[in-house]
N, C-alpha and C positions, 0 to 999 in steps of 0.2 A: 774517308774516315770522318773529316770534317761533317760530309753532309749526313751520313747516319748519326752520328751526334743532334745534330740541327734537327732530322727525327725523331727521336729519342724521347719516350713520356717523357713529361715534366711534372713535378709535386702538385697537385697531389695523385696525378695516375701514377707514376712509378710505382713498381714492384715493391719495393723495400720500403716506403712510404709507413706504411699502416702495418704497426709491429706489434697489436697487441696478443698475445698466444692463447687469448682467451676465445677468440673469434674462430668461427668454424660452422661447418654444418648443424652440427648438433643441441647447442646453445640459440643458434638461430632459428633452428623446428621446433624449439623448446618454447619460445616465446611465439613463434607463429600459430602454434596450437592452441596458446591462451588468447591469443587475438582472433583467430579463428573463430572460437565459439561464443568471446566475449563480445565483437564485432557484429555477429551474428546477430544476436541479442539488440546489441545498440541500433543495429541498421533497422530491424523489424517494429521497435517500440516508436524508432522516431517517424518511419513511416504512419505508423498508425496514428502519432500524434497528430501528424498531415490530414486524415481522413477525422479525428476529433474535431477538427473546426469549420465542418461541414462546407468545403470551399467552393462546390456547387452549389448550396443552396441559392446563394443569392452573389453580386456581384462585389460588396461588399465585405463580403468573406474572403475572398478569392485573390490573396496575395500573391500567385503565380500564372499570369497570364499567359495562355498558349501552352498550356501542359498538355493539352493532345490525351496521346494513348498511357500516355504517363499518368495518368489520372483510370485506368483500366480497375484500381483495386477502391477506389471509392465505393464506401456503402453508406447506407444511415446510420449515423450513429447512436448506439443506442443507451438506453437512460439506465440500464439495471446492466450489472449492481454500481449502485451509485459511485465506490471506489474506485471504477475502472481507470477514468482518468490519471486517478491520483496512482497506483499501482504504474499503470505503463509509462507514464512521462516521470516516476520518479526512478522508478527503476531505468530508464534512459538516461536521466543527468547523474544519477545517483553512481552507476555504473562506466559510462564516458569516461567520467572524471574520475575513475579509482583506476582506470585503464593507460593513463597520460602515461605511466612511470613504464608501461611494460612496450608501451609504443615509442616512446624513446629508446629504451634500451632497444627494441627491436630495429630500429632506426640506426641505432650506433651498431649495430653489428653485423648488417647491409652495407654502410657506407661508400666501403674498399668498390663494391658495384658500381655505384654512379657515376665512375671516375674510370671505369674500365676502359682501356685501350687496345685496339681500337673501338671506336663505338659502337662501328656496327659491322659482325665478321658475316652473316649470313642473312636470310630473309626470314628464318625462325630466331635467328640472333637477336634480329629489328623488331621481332611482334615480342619477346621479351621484354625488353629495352622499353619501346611505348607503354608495355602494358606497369612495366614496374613505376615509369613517373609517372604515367595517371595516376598509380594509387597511392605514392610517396605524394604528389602536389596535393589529392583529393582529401585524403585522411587528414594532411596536415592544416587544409584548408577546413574541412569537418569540425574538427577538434576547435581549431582556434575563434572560428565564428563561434560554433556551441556556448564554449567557456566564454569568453565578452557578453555574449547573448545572457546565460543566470547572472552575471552582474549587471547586465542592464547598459553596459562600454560599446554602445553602436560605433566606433571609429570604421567600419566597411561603409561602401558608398551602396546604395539602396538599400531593399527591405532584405532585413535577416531570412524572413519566410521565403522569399525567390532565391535567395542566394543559395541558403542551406537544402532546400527543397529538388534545386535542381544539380548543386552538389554533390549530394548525398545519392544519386543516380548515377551521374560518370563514379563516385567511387565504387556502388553495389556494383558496375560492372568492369572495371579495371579489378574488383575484390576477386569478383567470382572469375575473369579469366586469368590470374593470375594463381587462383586458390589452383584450379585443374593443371596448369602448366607445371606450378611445382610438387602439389600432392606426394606424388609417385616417392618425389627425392626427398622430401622430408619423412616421410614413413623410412627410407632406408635410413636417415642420418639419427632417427629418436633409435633403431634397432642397432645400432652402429655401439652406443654406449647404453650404462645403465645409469639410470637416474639414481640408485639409492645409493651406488657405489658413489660417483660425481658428487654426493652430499656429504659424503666422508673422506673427501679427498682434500686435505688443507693445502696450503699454497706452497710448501716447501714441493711436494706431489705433483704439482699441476702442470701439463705438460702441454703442447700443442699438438691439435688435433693431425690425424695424417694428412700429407697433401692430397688434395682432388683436383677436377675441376672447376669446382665455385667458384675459386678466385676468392672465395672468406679466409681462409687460411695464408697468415703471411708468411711471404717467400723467407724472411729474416727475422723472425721473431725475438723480441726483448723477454726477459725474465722476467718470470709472471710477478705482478705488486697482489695479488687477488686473487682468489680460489674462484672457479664459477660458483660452488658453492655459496661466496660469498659474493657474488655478482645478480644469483638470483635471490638471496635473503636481503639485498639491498633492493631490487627492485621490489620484492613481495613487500617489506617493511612500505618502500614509499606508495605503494599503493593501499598500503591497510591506512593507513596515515591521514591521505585523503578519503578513504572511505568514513572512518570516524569524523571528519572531521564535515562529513559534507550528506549523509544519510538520517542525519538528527532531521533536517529539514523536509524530507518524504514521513520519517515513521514517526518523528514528534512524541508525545509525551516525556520522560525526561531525556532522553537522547535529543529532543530540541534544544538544549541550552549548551550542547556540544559542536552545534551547525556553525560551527568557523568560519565555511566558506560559505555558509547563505549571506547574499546580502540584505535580508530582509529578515536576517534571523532576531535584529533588537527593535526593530521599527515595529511595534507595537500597540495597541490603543490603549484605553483604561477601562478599568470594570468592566463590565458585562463586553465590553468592545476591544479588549484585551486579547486581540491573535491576529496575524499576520497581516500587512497590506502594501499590495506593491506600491502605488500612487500615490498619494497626498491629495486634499484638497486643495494643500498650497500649492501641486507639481503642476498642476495641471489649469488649465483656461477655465477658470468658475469665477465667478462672482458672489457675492453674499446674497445678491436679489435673483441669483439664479435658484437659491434652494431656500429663501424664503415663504415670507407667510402668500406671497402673490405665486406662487409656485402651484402650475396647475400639472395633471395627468393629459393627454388626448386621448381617446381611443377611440383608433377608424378602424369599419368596416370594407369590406369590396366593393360593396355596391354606395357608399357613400354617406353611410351613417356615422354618425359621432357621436362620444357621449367626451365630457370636458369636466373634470374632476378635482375639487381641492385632496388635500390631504385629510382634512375629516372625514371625506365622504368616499374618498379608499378605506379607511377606517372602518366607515360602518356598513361596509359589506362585509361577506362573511368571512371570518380569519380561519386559517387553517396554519398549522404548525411542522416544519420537516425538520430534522437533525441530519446536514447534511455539511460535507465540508467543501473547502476550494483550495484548488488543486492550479499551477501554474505552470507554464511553459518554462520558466528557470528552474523548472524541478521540488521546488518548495510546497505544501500544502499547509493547512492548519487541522484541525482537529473537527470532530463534527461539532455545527454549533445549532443552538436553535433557535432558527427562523421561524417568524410569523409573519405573513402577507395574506393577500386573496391570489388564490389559483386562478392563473394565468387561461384558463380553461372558462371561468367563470367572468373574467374581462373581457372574453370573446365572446361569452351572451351577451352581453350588453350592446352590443353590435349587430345583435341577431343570428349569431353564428352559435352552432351547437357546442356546448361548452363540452362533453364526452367525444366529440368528434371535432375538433377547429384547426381552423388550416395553418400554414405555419405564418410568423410575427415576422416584423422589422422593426428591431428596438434600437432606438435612440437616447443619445444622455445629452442633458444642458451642457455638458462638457464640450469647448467650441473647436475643440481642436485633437489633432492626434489618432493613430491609426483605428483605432477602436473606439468612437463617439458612436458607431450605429454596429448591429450586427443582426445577421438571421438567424433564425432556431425554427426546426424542421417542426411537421405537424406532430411527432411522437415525441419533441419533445413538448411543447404547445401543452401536450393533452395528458400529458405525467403529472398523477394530483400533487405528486410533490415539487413542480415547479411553480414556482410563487415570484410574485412581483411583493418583494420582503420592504417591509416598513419597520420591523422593531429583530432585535436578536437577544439570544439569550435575556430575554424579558426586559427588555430596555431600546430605546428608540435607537437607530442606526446613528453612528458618528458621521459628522462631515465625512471625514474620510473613509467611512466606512459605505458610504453613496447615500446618505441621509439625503430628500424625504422618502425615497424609495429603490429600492436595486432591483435587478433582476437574480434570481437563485434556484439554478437547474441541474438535477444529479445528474455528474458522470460527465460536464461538458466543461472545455479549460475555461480557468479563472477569468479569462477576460471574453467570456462571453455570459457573463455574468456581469450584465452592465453595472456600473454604477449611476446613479443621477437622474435616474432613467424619468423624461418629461413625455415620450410618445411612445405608441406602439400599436405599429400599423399593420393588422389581420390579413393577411389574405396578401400580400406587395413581395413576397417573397419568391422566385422560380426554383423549383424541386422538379 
């Protein structure tokens, strides 16, 4: 007697443990379904976001070393329609983070699972079991880098990009063997009940789901405090919540002064330099003699030509004008603005290199420090009349922090490859 006792779960596996009667099969398909396709969504945009920062081109780009076959859906990326970035990386954070409330609740109504005893009854028991903490550690590991990552809260130890990159693969596939394992049973548990009846069942009504085998269904159930009714209008509420309060910063115009949760949503310039900026000239390694009047352009060739440039003499080449916006990796973009530089196409004559046809760049900024000081940009983007090496915006000369005396400005590619500061840029130095 003693030693079956001494066997005996203990809290929190025990049976009687986990009493809430709202927990069951069908509350739990209900929300798998929204994470299903909202998941879906999120896994696809952030991938693509991976393939935006062209991580082959050059080594520079290339914050995940040893990606192998994992890198199998890299294409070029391309420059039309200039919104693309801004569309799929906002609709990624945009959507993430309106997903948190329903991934929680989907979390709280699994639980009773993680704790099951024993742990492991069979050899299909075990491939469960593995597959559900991959996607319980992965997700929650996804989610929580993501979120730190739009505020800018690096507290993880290396780069976001390797973490998240290679993260976001153990989950796509703990997701998708886990989607096929339970499919079957969630299709019977959404046929089991009706959704419009559940919405008009108030809590005096609300009753516990039959027993099964899930193991979701407790053995002793407490009297319900809460109608699921009102389990999914508190999740649905906490997810519209953070959608207002975090979609201002992709769609902008007056929905921008609603972006709560952008942290960049008040960091603003003035006048004509008045939208969005992740950096400062203060955040970062500049000096004042760095984007002064001694403040030259380089431009090299392959073959080892150079031209050495002030800023009036970027000036009086030929200007051309794009209305285009920047689009970031914390989900935030600004509105189209209008840029004027010389076509980055036209910088590569100068070098001898065909300005309709030029190979792809390595562009560098006086900035001395920090992941992004240099990046590449493929020949398609090079050769897009609307990518400009931008001296002035919306008719006025670029702020310090805006990359005064010149940036780089190319549709459709993330904000931070759109240098700022930008003192070289080297033709032909890039591998594609």
């Amino acid at each position: 007697m003693d030693e079956e006792r001494d066997n005996a779960p203990r809290e929190p596996a025990r049976p009687g443990f986990w009493r809430s009667p709202l927990r069951g099969p069908w509350l739990t398909s209900v929300f798998a379904v929204v994470l299903l396709v909202g998941l879906t969504v999120v896994s696809v945009t952030g991938f693509v976001s991976y393939a935006a920062y062209n991580p082959d081109v050059a080594a520079v780009n290339d914050k995940t070393p040893e990606r192998g076959w994992l890198g199998f859906y890299l294409v070029d990326w391309p420059t039309e329609p200039y919104w693309l970035y801004r569309l799929t990386q906002g609709v990624h954070v945009t959507l993430g983070v309106a997903l948190v409330p329903v991934l929680l609740a989907k979390l709280w109504s699994v639980v009773p699972k993680l704790f099951t005893w024993p742990p492991v009854r069979s050899p299909s028991h075990a491939l469960e079991r593995a597959t559900l903490l991959l996607l319980v550690g992965s997700v929650l590991f996804e989610f929580a880098t993501g979120v730190l990552n739009t505020q800018l809260d690096y507290v993880f130890p290396g780069s976001f990009y390797t973490l998240h990159f290679y993260g976001g693969w153990v989950f796509l596939a703990s997701f998708l063997s886990h989607t096929m394992l339970k499919f079957p049973r969630v299709v019977r548990a959404l046929r089991s009940r009706s959704l419009s009846r559940e919405l008009r069942t108030p809590v005096a009504r609300t009753r516990p789901e039959p027993g099964d085998t899930t193991g979701l269904v407790p053995a002793a159930p407490a009297p319900a405090t809460m109608s699921r009714r009102g389990a999914l209008g508190m999740v649905g509420l906490g997810s519209a919540s953070l959608l207002a309060v975090t979609a201002g910063q992709s769609i902008g115009g007056p929905l921008r002064a609603t972006a709560l949760f952008a942290p960049h949503g008040q960091e603003l310039g003035t006048g004509p330099n008045d939208f969005q900026i992740n950096k400062t000239f203060a955040a970062v390694d500049l000096r004042e003699g760095d984007i002064g009047p001694e403040w030259r352009l380089t431009v090299q060739g392959p073959d080892g030509r150079e031209a050495v440039l002030t800023r009036e003499e970027v000036l009086d080449l030929p200007q051309h004008t794009a209305r285009l916006p920047i689009a970031c990796v914390e989900g935030w973009s600004t509105a189209n603005q209008r840029w004027s530089g010389v076509r980055l196409g036209d910088l590569a004559a100068l070098v001898g290199l065909s300005g309709s046809d030029p190979p792809g760049v390595f562009v560098e900024s006086a900035q001395r420090s920090g992941p992004f000081r240099a990046v590449g940009l493929r020949a398609n983007q090079v050769g897009d009349p609307r990518s400009l090496l931008a001296l002035r915006v919306n008719g006025a000369d670029l702020s310090a922090d805006h990359g005064y005396p010149a940036r780089v400005i190319v549709p459709a590619a993330p904000g931070v490859h759109n240098t700022k500061w930008v003192n070289r840029l080297g033709f032909g130095e890039v591998a594609e």
